[in-house]
C-alpha positions, 0 to 999 in steps of 0.5 A, a space after each residue: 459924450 462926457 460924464 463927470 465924477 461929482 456930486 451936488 448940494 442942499 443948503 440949509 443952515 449955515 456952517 456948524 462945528 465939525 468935531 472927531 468922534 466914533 462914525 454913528 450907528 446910523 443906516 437908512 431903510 430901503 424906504 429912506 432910499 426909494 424916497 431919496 432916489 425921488 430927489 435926483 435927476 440925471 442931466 443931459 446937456 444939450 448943445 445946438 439940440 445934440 447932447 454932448 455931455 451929462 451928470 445928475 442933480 438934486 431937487 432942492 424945491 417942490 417949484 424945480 429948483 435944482 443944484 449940480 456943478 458948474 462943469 455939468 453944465 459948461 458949454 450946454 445951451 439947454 439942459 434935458 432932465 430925467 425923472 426917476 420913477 423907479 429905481 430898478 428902471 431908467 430916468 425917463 425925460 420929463 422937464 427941460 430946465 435953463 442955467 440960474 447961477 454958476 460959479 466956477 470958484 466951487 465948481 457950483 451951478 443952479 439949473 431952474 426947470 421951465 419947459 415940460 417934455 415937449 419943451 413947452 413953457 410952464 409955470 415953475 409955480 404950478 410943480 408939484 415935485 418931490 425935493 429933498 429937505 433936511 440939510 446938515 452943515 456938520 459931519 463927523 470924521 468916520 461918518 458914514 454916508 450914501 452917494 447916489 448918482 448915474 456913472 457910466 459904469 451904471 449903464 444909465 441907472 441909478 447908483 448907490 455907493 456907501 462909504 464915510 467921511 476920512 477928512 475934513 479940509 478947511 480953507 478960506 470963502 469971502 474971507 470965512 473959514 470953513 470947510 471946503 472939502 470932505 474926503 470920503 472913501 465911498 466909491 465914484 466913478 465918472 458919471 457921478 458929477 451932480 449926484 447926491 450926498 447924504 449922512 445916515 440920517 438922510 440929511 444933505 451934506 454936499 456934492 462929491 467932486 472928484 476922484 483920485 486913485 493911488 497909483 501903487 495901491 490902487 485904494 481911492 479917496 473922493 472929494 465932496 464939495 461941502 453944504 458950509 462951502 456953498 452957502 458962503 458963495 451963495 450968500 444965502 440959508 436955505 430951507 423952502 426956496 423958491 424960484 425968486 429966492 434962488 441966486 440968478 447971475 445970468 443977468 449980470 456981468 461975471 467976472 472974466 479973465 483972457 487966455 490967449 493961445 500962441 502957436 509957436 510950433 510947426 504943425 497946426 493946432 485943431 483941438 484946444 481943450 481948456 477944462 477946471 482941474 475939478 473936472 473929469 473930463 476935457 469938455 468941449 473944443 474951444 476951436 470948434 470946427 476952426 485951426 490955429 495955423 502955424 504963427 497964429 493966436 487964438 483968444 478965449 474968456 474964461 473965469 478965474 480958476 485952475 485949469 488943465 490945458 489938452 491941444 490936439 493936431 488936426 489929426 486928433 492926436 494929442 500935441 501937449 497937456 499941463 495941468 494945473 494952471 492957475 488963471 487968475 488974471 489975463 494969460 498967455 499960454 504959448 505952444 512950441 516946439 518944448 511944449 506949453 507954457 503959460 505966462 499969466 500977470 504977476 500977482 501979489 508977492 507971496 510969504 514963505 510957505 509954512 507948515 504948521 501941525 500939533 497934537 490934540 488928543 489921544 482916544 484908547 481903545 479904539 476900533 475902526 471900519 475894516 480892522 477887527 481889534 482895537 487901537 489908540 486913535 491920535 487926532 491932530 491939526 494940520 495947517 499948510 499955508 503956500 503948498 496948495 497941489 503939493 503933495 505933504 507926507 505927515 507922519 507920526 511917530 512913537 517914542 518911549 519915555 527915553 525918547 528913543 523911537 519904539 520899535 515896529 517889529 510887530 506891525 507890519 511893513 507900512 506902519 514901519 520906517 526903512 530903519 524898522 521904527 513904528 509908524 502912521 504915515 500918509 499923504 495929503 494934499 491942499 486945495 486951497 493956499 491956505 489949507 487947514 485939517 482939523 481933527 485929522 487922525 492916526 490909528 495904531 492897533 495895539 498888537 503892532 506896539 512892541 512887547 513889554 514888560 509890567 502892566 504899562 507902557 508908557 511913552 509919547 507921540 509927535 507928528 512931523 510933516 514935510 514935502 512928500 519924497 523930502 524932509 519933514 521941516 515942521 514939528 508938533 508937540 510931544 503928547 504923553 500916551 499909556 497902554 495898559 495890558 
C-alpha cells in the first residue's frame, strides 16, 4: 500500500504580506493540540473495494467537507475516512466520502463525505463535526509551526512534528504572484500526504507536500503548499463552507493532454508508472494486468503537469525511470534500448534564463534556533526566471572597507571559501519558471568575523548566485555593515 509526504489546506482570507521577522514566542497547549487532532482524518483509497493507497486530510466544514492532495486520492474509486477520537488510540472508520474537486496543478483534491460507516447514504447537512476555522494566509520566516498527519513510521497513529518556516518561494497562479511554497525543517516522513499545518497560533497555513534530504549532511527541508496558493486555484474566500460552496469539477471537462508509450526495446514492458514529481510514491500500474509487447504502443490521458516515469519488465524488475518531465501538450515517450525519451509538442519559445538578487537589509544581534549567541542576519530578494529544477547556489560574501574579502579564519569550515574567505552559502532550487524568495536570509555569528582592532568594524556585504557546481553570473548591490565590540 503507498502512503504519501504532505499535507493539506484551510482557505480563508486571501493572500496577505509575507514580512521577515524574529519567529514569535507562540506554543499551543495540549488542549490546543487534543482539539486540532479532532480536525484530521487519515484517508484510505479504495480501488475496486481493496485499498491500494492512503494519506490524511483536513475537515474544513461541520457538513464533511474535507481538503487533501490531489495524488491522495489519484487512481481511487472510493475513499474510507477514519475519525479520531483519541489521540493515544487509532482512527476508527466512520464516513466514506467521493472526490468534489481536483487539480494536479497544485497537487490540490476535495473529497465530500456522504455515506456512513456502512456505507449508506446520508445527508451531508445532517453532520455535525468538528472542523477547523481559523486560516492565516501569512507566515513569517522562522515561524514556528505544527504538522499533524499519519506516516508510516507512526505505525497508523497520529504524528506531531514541530519545526518552522525557513523559506518562503513565490511564483505565478492565474497571472497572481503570490506564495506557492514554504519550506519548513519540521520533520516528514512518508505517510503525511494530506495532513495538517498549523502556526503557533493554531491557525491553518497550508499543506506540507514534499521532502528532500541532502545526500552529504543528511539534514532535510519539507515543502508546504501554501493557503494564497489554493485560493488562487479556487478562486474562492473560505470561511464557513458549505457543501454548494464547495468547488465541484466532477461535472465538467478537465483539461487533458495524450501520453503515448513506444516500446521500442526487445523485452516487453508490464509495469508502466506515471506519477507527479510531487508525489512520494509511484502510484498504481497504468498497464494494469496487461503487456506492451515488443513494437507495441500504449496510450494514456493525463492532465498537464511534471511527472516521473517507472517502467518495469514482466518480471517486475526495474527497466528505466526519468524523472522530471514536463507534460504540457500531447507526448510521446519512447523506450529503447538507450533508455526513455519523451518528445512532447514545441511550446512557446523561451527568453534567456536570468537571475536576479539584491540586498534588503541588515538586522544585528540576531540570535537563531540552534545557535546559543547572537549574529547579523542579512535578508535579500532572490529572483530565478528560466531555472525551474535546477539546483542555484547563493552565496554571500564579506568585505572590508577596501573591498578586500574578510577572512574566515574564526568560523568554521562551511562559513569559509576553499581560499579561507568568510562565507554563507546555500542552495536552493525553483519550482516554478518564474520563481521569487523575498526576505530570504543569511545568518553569520559574531565570534566567526576575524579579530579587530578599535571598537568597529566596518565593511560591506554582496551576495552573488549561480548554477550549483558553476560560476556565479548575477550580482547584487553592496550594503555597508558595523559590528561594534
Amino acid at each position: 500500500m503507498k502512503r504519501f509526504a504532505l499535507i493539506l489546506v484551510l482557505i480563508s482570507t486571501l493572500l496577505g504580506g509575507i514580512s521577515a521577522v524574529a519567529a514569535q514566542d507562540e506554543t499551543l497547549s495540549s488542549a490546543d493540540l487534543n482539539r486540532i487532532s479532532t480536525y484530521i482524518v487519515y484517508i484510505l483509497a479504495l480501488e475496486d473495494g481493496e485499498p491500494f493507497a492512503s494519506g490524511s486530510g483536513t475537515i474544513m466544514n461541520a457538513t464533511g467537507t474535507i481538503f487533501t492532495n490531489q495524488h491522495v486520492v489519484e487512481g481511487g474509486d472510493d475513499y474510507a475516512i477514519y475519525l479520531l477520537e483519541d489521540m493515544a488510540e487509532l482512527p476508527v472508520l466512520s464516513y466514506y466520502a467521493s472526490v468534489t474537486f481536483a487539480s494536479n496543478d497544485i497537487d490540490f483534491a476535495v473529497l465530500q463525505i456522504d455515506r456512513d460507516e456502512r456505507g449508506r447514504e446520508l445527508d451531508p447537512q445532517d453532520l455535525d463535526l468538528p472542523f477547523i476555522e481559523n486560516v492565516s494566509s501569512t507566515v513569517n520566516y522562522g515561524e514556528p509551526i505544527y504538522i499533524f498527519g499519519f506516516p508510516d513510521i507512526g505505525d497508523g497513529y497520529l504524528v506531531l512534528t514541530q519545526g518552522s518556516i525557513t523559506t518562503i518561494e513565490n511564483g505565478d497562479i492565474n497571472r497572481e504572484r503570490l506564495p506557492v511554497w514554504y519550506r519548513t525543517d519540521a520533520e516528514m516522513s512518508s505517510g503525511n500526504s494530506g495532513g495538517l499545518v498549523v502556526n503557533g497560533r493554531g491557525e491553518y497555513i497550508g499543506i506540507p507536500t514534499w521532502v528532500r534530504k541532502a545526500d552529504t549532511t543528511l539534514g532535510q527541508l519539507g515543502g508546504i503548499l501554501p493557503v494564497p496558493a489554493i485560493s488562487a486555484i479556487i478562486g474562492s474566500d473560505f470561511g464557513d463552507l458549505t457543501p454548494d460552496q464547495v468547488p465541484d469539477n466532477n461535472d465538467r471537462e478537465q483539461d487533458v493532454v495524450s501520453v503515448t508509450l513506444v516500446n521500442d526495446a526487445r523485452v516487453d514492458i508490464c509495469g508502466l508508472y506515471f506519477s507527479p514529481t510531487t508525489s512520494s510514491d509511484w502510484g498504481t500500474n497504468f498497464l494494469d494486468n496487461s503487456t506492451l509487447d515488443q513494437g507495441d504502443n500504449f496510450e494514456f490521458e493525463v492532465q498537464p503537469g511534471d511527472y516521473d516515469i517507472r517502467l518495469d519488465d514482466c518480471d517486475d524488475e526495474p527497466l528505466d525511470d526519468a524523472r522530471d518531465i514536463a507534460v504540457t501538450a500531447n507526448t510521446e515517450i519512447v523506450y529503447d534500448r538507450d533508455g526513455i525519451v519523451a518528445d512532447s509538442a514545441p511550446s512557446e519559445e523561451q527568453s534567456d534564463p536570468t537571475l536576479e538578487v539584491i540586498v534588503q537589509d541588515i538586522e544585528y544581534d540576531v540570535e537563531i534556533e540552534g545557535e546559543d549567541e547572537a549574529g547579523i542576519k542579512v535578508y535579500a530578494y532572490i529572483r530565478a526566471t528560466g531555472y525551474e529544477g535546477v539546483d542555484l547556489r547563493a552565496a554571500l560574501f564579506y568585505y572590508d572597507t577596501d573591498g578586500e574579502p574578510l577572512s574566515g579564519e574564526n568560523a568554521n569550515d562551511e562559513s569559509q571559501t576553499p581560499s579561507g574567505n568568510l562565507t554563507v552559502q546555500t542552495v536552493i532550487t525553483p519550482e516554478y519558471g518564474d520563481t521569487e524568495w523575498d526576505g530570504f536570509w543569511f545568518w553569520m555569528p559574531y565570534s566567526a568575523f576575524p579579530d579587530f582592532r578599535g571598537d568597529e568594524l566596518e565593511g560591506f556585504v554582496q551576495l552573488e548566485i549561480g548554477e550549483d557546481a558553476g560560476v556565479f553570473s548575477a550580482f547584487s548591490n553592496e550594503v555597508e555593515f558595523v559590528i561594534e565590540k
